[in-house]
Each structure stands twice: as structure tokens, then as C-alpha cells.
C-alpha positions as CSV (number, residue, x, y, z in Angstrom):
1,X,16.2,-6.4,8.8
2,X,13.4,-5.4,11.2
3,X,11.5,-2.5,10.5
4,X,10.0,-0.1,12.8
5,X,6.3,1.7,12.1
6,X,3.0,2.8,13.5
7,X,0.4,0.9,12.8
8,X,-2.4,2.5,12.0
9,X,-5.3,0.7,10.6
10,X,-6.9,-2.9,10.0
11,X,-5.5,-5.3,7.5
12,X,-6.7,-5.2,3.8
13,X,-6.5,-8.3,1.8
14,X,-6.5,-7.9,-1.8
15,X,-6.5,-3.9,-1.8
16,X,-9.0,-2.3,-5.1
17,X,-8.9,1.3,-5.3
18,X,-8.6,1.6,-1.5
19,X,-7.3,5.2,-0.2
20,X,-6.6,3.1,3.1
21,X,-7.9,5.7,5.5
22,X,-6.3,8.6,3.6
23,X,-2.8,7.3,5.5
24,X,0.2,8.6,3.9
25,X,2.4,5.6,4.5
26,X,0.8,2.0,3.2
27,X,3.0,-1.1,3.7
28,X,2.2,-3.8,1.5
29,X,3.3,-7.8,1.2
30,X,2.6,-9.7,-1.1
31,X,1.1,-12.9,-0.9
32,X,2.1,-13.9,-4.5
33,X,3.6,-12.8,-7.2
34,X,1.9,-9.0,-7.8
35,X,2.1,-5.7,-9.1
36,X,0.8,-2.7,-6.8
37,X,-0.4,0.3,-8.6
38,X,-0.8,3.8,-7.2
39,X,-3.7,5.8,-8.6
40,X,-5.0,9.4,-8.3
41,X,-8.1,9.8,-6.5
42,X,-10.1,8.9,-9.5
43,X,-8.8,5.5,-9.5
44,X,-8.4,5.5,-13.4
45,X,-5.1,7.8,-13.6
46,X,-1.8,5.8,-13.0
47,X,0.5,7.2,-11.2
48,X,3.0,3.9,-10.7
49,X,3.4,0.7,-10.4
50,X,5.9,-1.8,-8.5
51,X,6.1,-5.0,-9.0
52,X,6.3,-7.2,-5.7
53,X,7.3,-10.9,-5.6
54,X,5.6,-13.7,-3.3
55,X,6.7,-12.6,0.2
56,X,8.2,-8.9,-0.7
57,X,7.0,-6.4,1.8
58,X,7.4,-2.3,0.9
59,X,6.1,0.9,2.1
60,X,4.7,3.2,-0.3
61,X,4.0,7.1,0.6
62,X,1.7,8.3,-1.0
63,X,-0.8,11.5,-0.8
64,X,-3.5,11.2,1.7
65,X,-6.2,10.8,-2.0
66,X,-4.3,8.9,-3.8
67,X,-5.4,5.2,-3.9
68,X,-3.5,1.9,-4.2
69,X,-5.0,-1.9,-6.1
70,X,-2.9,-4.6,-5.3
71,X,-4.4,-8.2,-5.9
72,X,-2.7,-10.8,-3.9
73,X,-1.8,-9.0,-1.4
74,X,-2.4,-7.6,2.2
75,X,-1.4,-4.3,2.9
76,X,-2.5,-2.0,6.0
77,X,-2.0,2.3,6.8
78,X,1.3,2.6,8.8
79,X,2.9,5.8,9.8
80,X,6.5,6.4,10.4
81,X,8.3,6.8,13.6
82,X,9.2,10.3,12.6
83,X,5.5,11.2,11.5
């Protein structure tokens, strides 16, 4: 199914603590087996986690602060069509 979204901002391999622009929307595929975990601001306070098999791709929304660490990965700030 193809998915529609706004690109905007540069690809990050391997995201660490990375608040991705403060973008709201973050899509993220995984380029092996992975877990991507969304942190508060401080980057030490877990807010979730997802787990995300080799090729999976989601979009997480998040608040603007918040920060995402996803190892084997490449994720980028989208926006959505409506935004």
C-alpha cells in the first residue's frame, strides 16, 4: 500500500537521541531487526518502544521534544498531508 507524506528533512541512519528537527511525524524503516524507542526530551525517560522487523516501515507522532534511538535503522521528519 503506498503511503502519502511530506518530507521534511534529510535521512538519519542509525537515529540516537535525535529530536529530528523537532518534526512531529518521524517515519522509520528498519534496516534489520530493531526496536525504536521514544524518549522525553532528556533522552533517559522512556516513553515507548516498538519493535520493527528488517524492512518494516512506521510513522511515529510524537511531541516536537521528544526524541527517538533506533539502531539499524534510517528514519527521516515527515509531515502529514493534512498537517
Amino acid at each position: 500500500m503506498a503511503q502519502t507524506f511530506i518530507v521534511k528533512g534529510s535521512v538519519v541512519t542509525n537515529a540516537s537521541d535525535n529530536d529530528f528537527g523537532r518534526a512531529q511525524f518521524v517515519r522509520i524503516t528498519a534496516t534489520g531487526d530493531t526496536t525504536a524507542v521514544l524518549e522525553e526530551s532528556n533522552g533517559s525517560t522512556v516513553i515507548g518502544q516498538v519493535y520493527l522487523e528488517d524492512g518494516d516501515t512506521v510513522i511515529i507522532e510524537k511531541h516536537p521534544a521528544e526524541k527517538i534511538t533506533c539502531p539499524t535503522s534510517k528514519a527521516s521528519a515527515v509531515g502529514s498531508p493534512r498537517s
